[in-house]
N, C-alpha and C positions, 0 to 999 in steps of 0.2 A: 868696198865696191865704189867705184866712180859716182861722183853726183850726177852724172848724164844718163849712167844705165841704170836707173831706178826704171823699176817692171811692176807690175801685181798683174792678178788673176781675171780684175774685173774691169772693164770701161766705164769710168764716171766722168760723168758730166763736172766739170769742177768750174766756179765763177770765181775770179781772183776779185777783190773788193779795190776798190779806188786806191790806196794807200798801199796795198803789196806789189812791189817793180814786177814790172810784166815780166823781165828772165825766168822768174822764178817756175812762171809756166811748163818751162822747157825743160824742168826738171822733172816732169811727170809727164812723159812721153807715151806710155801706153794710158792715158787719159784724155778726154777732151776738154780744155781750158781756154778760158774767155775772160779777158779783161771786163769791168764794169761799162766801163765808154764802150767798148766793141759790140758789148750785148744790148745795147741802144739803154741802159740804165743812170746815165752819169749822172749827179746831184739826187737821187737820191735819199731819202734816210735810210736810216737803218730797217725798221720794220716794214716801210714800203718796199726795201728793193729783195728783203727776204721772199713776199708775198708773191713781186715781180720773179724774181729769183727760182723762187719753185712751180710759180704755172707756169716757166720758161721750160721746166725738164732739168731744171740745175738741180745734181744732187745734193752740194757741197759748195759753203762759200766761204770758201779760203780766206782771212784776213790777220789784222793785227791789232784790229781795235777790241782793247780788253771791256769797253764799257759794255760790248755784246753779253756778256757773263751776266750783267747784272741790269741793262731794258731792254732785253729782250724774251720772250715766253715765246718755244716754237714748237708748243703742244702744240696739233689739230695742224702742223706748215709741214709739208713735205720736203723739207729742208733739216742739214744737219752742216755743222759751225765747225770750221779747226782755225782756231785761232793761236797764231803763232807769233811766242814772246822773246825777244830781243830785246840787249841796252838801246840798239840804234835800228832804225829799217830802214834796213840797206841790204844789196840782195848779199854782200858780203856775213851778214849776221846771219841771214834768214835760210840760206843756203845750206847752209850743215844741219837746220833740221828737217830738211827733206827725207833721210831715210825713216826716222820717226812719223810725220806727216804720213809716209807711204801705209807704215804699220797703221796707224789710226784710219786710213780710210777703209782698208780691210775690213774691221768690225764696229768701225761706226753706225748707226739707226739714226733714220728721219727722227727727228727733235730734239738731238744731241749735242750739245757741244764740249770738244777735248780743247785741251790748251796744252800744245808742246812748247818748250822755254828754253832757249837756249841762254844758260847761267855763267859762259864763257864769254859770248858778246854779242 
């Protein structure tokens, strides 16, 4: 399947974080996605803009910072994390795990986070 016609079942709110190139957006078309800057967030940390994040209506905040895994707790956050692993981030890396990405938003839960990896580049 093309990376442009990636589909699912469900409309999610999705926040792309500072550091995922904004393209990457436009690879989940049946979703609504928002840059960090665009959703009046920029600068940020991490657990402030979770908290921002989810009274915003954001289901999912899309990123690539692995230290998410390890400070952050989003028991009690109505938010859930796909943090996606590349050599490089660039939308060339990041790009090919879109259809994986799409599967994890399917069965994702508020206070979750998955890590897709892409182990090629």
């Amino acid at each position: 399947m093309p990376l442009h016609a990636i589909t699912s079942s469900h409309l999610m709110k999705l926040l792309l974080d500072e550091c995922v190139p904004h393209r990457i957006g436009r690879l989940f078309q049946d979703h609504e996605t928002a840059a960090v800057a665009r959703a009046g967030f920029a600068g940020m940390k991490n657990g402030q803009l979770l908290q921002a994040a989810a009274a915003s209506g954001f289901e999912v905040l899309l990123s690539v910072d692995q230290n998410l895994l390890y400070q952050q707790n989003l028991k009690g956050l109505d938010i859930a994390v796909v943090i996606m692993k590349a050599k490089r981030i660039k939308y060339e890396t990041l790009a090919p795990l879109a259809p994986e990405v799409l599967k994890a938003l399917a069965v994702i839960k508020r206070g979750e986070i998955v890590v897709i990896e892409n182990i090629f580049g």
